[in-house]
C-alpha positions in Angstrom: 105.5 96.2 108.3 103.2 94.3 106.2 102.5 94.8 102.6 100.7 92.5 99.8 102.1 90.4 97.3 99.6 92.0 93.8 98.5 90.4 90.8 101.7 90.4 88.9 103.4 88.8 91.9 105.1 91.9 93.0 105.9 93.4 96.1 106.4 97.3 97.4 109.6 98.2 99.8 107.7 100.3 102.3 108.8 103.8 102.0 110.4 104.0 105.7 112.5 100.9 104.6 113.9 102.1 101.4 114.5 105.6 102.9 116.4 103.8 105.8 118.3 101.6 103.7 118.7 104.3 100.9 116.8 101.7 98.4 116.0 103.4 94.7 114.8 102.1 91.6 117.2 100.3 90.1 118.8 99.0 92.6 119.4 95.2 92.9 117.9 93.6 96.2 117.8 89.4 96.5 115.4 88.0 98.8 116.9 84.6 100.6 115.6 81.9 102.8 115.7 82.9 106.6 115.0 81.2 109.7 111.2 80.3 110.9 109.6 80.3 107.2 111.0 83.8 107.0 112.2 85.5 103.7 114.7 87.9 103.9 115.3 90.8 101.7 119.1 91.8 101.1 120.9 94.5 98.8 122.9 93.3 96.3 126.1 95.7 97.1 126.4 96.1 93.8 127.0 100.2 92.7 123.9 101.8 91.3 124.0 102.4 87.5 124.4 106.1 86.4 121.4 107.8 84.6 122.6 109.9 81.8 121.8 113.4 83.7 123.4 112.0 86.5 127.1 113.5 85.6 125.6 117.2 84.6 124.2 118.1 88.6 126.6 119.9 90.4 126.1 122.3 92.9 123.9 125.5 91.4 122.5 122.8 88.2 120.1 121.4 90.8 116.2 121.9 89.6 114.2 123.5 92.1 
């Protein structure tokens, strides 16, 4: 997949790779040197912060 580097030097995750690698907002991704000129983009591992709604969904509380 290709995508384009914009004018404030930013990048979008294509939406199949963040679905299959269950990438959000917020989460921290590092991109490192890989072989053949190649840049690698990595999760961090790191746990995803909380929003402040996120403890008030449980099962019935979900909007529709």
């Amino acid at each position: 997949m290709v995508t384009r580097v914009n004018k404030e030097v930013r990048v979008t995750i294509p939406r199949p790779i963040r679905s299959r690698y269950e990438i959000a907002a917020g989460d921290a991704v590092s991109f490192e040197p890989g072989p053949d000129s190649r840049i690698v983009l990595a999760q961090d591992g790191a746990p995803r912060p909380v929003g402040r709604f996120e403890t008030l969904r449980w099962p019935g509380n979900q909007h529709r």
